[in-house]
Backbone as CSV, one residue per row, in Angstrom:
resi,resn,N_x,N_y,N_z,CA_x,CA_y,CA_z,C_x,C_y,C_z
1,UNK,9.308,16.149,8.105,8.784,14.828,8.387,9.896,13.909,8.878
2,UNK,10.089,13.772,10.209,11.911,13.121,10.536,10.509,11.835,10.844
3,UNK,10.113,11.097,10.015,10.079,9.496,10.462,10.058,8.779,9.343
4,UNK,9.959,7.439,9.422,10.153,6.440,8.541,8.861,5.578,8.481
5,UNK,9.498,4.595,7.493,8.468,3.763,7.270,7.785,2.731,8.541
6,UNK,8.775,2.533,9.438,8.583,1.854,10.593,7.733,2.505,11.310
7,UNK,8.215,3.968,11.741,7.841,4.547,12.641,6.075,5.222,12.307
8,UNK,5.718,5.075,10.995,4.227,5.192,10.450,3.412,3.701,10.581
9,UNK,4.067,2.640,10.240,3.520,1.411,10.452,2.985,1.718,12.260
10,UNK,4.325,1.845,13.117,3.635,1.268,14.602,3.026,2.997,15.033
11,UNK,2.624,3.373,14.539,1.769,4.827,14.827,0.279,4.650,14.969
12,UNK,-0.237,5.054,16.019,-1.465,5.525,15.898,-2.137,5.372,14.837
13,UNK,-3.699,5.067,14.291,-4.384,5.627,13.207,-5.649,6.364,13.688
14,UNK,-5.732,7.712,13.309,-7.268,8.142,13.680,-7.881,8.001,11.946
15,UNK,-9.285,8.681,11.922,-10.136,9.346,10.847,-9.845,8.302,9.732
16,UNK,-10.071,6.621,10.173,-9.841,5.533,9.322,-11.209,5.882,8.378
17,UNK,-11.139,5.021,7.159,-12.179,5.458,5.843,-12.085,4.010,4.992
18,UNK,-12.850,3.392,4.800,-12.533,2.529,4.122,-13.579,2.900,2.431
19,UNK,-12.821,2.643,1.340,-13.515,3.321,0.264,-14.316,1.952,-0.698
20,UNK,-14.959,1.938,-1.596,-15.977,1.121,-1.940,-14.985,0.798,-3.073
21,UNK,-14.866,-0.712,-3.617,-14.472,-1.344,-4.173,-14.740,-1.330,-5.680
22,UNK,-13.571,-0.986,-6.404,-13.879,-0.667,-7.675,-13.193,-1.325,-8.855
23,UNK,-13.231,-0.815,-10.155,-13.026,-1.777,-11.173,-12.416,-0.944,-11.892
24,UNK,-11.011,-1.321,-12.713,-9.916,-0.597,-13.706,-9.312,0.508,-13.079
25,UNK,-9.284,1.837,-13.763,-8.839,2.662,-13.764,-8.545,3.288,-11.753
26,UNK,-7.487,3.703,-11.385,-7.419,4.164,-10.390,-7.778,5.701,-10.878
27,UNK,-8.628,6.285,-10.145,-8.196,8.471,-10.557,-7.249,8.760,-9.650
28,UNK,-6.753,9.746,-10.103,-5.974,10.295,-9.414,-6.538,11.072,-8.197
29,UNK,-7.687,11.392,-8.688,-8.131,12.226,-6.957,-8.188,11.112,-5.795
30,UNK,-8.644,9.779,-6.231,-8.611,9.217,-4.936,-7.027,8.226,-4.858
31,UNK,-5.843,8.199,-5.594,-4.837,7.634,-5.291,-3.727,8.677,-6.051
32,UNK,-3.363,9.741,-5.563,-2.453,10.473,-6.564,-1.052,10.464,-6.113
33,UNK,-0.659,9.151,-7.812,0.897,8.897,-7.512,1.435,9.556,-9.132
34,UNK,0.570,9.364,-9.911,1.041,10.103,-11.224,0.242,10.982,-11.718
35,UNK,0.840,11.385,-13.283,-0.157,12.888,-13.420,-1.655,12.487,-14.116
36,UNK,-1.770,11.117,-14.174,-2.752,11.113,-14.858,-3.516,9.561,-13.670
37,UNK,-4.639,8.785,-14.071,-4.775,8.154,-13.441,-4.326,6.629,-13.664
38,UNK,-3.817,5.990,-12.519,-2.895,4.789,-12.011,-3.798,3.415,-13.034
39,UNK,-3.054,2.946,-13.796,-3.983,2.085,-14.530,-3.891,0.906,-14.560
40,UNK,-5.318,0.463,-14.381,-5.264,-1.246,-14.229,-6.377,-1.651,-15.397
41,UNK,-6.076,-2.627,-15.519,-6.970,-3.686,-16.615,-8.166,-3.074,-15.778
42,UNK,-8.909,-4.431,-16.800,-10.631,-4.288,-16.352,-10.514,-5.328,-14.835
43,UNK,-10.263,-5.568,-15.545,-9.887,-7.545,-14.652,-9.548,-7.383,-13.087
44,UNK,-8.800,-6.254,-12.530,-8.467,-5.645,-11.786,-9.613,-5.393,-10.459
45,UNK,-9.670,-5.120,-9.121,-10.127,-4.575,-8.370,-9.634,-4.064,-7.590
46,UNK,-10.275,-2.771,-6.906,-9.512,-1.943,-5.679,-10.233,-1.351,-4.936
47,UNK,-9.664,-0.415,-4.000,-9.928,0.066,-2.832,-9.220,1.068,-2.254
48,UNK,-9.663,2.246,-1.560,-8.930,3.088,-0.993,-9.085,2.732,0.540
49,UNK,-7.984,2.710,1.311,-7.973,3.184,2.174,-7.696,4.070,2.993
50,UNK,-8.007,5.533,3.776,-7.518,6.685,3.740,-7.341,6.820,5.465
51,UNK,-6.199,7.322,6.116,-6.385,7.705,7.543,-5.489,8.394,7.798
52,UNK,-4.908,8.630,9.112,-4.261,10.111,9.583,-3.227,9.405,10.601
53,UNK,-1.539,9.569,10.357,-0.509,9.226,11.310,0.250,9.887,11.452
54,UNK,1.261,9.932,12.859,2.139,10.988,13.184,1.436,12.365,11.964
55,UNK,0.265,13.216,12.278,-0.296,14.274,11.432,0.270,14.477,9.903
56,UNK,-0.258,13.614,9.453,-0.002,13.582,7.654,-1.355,12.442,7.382
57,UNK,-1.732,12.470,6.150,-2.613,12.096,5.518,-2.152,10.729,5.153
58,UNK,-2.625,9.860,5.078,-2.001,8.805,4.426,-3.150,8.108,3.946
59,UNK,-2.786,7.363,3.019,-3.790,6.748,1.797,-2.756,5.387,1.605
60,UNK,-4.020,4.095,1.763,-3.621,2.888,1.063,-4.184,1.929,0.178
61,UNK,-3.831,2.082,-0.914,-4.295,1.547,-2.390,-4.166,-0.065,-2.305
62,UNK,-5.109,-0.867,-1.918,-5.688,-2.088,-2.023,-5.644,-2.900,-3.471
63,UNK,-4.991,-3.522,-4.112,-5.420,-3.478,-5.349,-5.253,-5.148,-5.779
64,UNK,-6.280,-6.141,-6.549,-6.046,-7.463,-6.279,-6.790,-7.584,-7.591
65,UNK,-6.462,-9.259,-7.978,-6.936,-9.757,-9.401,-6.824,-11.294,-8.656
66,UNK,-7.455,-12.206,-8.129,-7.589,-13.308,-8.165,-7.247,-14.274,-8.608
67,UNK,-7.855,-13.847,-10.206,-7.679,-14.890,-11.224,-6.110,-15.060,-11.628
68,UNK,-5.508,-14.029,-11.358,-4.314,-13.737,-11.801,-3.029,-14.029,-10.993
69,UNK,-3.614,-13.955,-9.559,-3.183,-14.064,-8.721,-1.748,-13.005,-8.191
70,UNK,-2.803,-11.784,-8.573,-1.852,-10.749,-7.621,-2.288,-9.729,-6.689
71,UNK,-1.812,-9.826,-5.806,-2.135,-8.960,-4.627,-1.373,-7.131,-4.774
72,UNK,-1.684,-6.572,-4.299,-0.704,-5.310,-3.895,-1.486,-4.406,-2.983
73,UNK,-0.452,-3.904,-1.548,-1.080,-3.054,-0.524,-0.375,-1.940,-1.154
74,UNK,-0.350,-0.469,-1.100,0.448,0.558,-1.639,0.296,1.702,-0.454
75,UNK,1.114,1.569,-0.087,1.121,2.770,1.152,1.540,3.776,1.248
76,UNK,0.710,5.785,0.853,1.834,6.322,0.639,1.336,7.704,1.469
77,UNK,1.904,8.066,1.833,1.767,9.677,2.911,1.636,11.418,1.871
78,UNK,1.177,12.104,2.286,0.665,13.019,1.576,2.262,13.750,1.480
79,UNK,2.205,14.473,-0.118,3.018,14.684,-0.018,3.165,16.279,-0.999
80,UNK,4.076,16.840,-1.739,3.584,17.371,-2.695,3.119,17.661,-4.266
81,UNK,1.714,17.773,-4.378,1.164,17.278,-5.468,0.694,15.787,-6.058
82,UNK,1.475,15.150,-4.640,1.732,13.237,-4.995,1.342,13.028,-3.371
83,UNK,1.197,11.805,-3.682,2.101,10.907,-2.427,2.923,10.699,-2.506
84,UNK,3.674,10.573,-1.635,4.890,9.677,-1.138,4.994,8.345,-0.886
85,UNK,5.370,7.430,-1.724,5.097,6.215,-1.641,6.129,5.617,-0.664
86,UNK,4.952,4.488,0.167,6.643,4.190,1.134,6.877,2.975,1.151
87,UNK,5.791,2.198,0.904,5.962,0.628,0.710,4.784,-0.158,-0.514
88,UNK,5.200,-1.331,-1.183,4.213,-1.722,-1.997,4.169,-3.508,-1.200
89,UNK,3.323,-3.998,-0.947,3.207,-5.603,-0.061,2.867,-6.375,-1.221
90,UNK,3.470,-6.961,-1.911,2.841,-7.458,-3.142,2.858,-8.668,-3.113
91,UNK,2.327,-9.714,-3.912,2.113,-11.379,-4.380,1.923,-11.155,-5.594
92,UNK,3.010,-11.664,-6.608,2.805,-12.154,-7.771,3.299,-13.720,-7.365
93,UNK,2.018,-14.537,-8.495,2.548,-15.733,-8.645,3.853,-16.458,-9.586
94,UNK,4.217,-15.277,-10.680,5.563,-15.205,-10.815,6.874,-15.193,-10.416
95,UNK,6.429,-14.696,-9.277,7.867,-14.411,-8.019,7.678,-15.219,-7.044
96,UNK,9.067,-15.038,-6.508,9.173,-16.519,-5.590,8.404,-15.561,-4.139
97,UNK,7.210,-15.364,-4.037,6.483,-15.579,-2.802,6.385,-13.982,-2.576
98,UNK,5.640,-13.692,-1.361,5.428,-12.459,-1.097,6.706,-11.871,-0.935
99,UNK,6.683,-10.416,-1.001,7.546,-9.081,-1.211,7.061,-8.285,-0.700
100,UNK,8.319,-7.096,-0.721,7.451,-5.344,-0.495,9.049,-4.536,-0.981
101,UNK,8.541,-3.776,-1.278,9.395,-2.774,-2.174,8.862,-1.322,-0.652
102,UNK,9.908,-1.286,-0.007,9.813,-0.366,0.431,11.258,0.812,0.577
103,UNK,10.388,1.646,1.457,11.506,3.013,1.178,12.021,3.299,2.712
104,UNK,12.945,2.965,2.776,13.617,2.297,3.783,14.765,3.885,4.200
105,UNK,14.859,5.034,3.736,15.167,6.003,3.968,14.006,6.881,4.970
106,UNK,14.524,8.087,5.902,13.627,8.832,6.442,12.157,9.178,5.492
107,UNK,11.023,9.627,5.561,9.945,9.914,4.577,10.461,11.731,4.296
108,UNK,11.142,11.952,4.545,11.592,13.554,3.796,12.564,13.141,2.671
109,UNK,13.159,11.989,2.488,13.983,12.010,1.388,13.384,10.897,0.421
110,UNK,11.990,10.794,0.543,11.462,10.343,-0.446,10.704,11.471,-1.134
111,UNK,10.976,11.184,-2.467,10.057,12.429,-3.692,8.539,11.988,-3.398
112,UNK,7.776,12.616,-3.799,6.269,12.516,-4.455,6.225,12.085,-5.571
113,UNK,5.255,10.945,-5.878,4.786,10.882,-7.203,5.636,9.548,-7.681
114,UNK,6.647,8.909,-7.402,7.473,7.911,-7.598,6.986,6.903,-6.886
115,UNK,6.717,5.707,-7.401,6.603,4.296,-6.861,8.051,3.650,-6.615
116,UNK,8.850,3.800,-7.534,10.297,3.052,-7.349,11.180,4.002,-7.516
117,UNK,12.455,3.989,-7.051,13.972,4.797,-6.957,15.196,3.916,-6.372
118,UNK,15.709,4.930,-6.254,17.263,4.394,-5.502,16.681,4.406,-3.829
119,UNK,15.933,5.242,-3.129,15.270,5.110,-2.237,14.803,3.647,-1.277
120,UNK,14.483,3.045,-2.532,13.410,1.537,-2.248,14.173,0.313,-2.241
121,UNK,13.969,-0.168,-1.280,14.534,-1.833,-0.939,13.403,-2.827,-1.395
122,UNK,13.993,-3.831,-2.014,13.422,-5.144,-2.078,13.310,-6.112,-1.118
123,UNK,12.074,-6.291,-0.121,12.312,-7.499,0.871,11.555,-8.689,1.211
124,UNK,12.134,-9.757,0.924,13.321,-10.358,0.465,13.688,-10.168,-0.295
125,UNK,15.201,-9.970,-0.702,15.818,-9.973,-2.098,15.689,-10.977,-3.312
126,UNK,15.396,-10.262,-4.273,14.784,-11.399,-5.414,15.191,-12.578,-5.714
127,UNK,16.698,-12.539,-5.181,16.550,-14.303,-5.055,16.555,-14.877,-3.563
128,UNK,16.317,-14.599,-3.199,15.792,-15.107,-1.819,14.197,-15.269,-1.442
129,UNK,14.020,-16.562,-1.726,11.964,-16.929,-1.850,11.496,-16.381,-0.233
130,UNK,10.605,-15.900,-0.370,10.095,-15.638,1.117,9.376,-16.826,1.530
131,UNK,9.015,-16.843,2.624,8.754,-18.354,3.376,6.969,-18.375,2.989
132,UNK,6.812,-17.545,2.995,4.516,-17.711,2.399,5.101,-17.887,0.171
133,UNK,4.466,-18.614,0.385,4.817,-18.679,-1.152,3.488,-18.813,-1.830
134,UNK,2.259,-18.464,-1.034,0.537,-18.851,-1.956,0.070,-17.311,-1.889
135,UNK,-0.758,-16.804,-2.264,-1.748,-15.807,-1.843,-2.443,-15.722,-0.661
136,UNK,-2.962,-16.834,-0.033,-3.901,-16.863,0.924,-5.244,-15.816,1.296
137,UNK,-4.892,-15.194,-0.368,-6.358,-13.846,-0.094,-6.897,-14.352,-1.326
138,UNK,-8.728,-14.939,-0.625,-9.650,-15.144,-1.633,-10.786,-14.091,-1.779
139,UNK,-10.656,-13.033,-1.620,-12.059,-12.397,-1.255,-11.453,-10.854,-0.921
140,UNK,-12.309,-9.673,-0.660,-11.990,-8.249,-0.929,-11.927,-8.153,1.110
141,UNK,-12.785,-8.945,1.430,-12.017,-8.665,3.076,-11.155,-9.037,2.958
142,UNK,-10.712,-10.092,2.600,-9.262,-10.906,2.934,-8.220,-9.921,2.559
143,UNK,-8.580,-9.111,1.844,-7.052,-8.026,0.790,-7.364,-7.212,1.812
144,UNK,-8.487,-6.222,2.039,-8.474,-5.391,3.209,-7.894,-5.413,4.392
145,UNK,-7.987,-6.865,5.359,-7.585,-7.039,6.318,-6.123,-7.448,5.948
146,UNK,-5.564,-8.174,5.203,-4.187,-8.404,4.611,-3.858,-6.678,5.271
147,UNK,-4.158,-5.429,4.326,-3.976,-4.656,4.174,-3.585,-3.801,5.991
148,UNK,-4.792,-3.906,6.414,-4.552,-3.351,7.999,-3.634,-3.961,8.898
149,UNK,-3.482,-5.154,8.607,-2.155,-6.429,9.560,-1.003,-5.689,9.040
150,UNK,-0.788,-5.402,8.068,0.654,-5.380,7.052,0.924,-3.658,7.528
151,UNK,0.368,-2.672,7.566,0.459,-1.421,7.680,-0.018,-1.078,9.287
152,UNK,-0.818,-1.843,9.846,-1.052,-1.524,11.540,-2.376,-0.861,11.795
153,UNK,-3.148,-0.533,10.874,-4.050,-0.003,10.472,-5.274,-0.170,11.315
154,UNK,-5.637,0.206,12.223,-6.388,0.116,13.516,-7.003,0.901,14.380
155,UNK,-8.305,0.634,14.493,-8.600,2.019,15.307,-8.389,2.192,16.270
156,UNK,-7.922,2.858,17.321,-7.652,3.164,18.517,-9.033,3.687,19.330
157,UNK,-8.520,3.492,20.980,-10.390,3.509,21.646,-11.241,2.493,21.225
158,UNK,-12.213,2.995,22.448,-13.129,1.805,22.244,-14.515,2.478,21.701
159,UNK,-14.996,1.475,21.118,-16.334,1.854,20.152,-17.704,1.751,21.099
160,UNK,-17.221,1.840,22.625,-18.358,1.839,22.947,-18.946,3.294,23.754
């Protein structure tokens, strides 16, 4: 796999999927980053999104709480037994403004199954506030489309 996180963002997407919006528990069959399934409160909502770049599978975990005011896109490429996680787009209202924890190395020298490592950059650096400092996502389109802007996520051709 000689590409990166860049080079999957401005890639092609075919065999886009958008998955039905759900409550707590992630499974692992439809987001597999650990051995058991990815866990969220009740309070929690999500979404899969699943499609196909430079020929690898890739899956992006939508995941938002409103009330709470946190966002997270999770973007990770098929990998073995796991994904490969390559970036997380997050909003906590704790932190000074939007982030992403990404993996800023080629995608062959990232493991499976790991969200964070020595691998992963913080950007902006935690003390450095990023310039959006609100959520601006009220609603499960708004996280979706957040989601396709941030990753490139688009169908190619025309639908007619």
């Amino acid at each position: 796999m000689p590409f990166t996180l860049r080079d999957m963002v401005r890639a092609p997407k075919e065999n886009i999927s958008i998955g039905n919006w759900k409550t707590g528990k992630v499974p692992r069959a439809d987001f597999p980053i650990a051995k058991n399934a990815y866990g969220l409160g009740a309070s929690y909502r999500w979404c899969v999104i699943s499609f196909d770049a430079l020929n690898v599978q890739c899956k992006c975990l939508v995941i938002m709480n409103i009330a709470k005011q946190k966002y997270e896109a999770i973007l990770g490429v098929a990998g073995t037994g796991a994904l490969r996680i390559l970036c997380s787009y997050e909003y906590h209202a704790s932190e000074p403004g939007w982030h992403c924890h990404a993996a800023c190395d080629p995608i062959s020298r990232v493991p499976s199954g790991f969200m964070r490592g020595p691998w992963v950059r913080r950007v902006p650096p935690g003390n450095k506030p990023h310039r959006r400092q609100s959520l601006r996502i009220g609603n499960e389109k708004d996280a979706q489309r957040f989601a396709f802007e941030c990753y490139g996520i688009h169908a190619t051709g025309s639908l007619l």
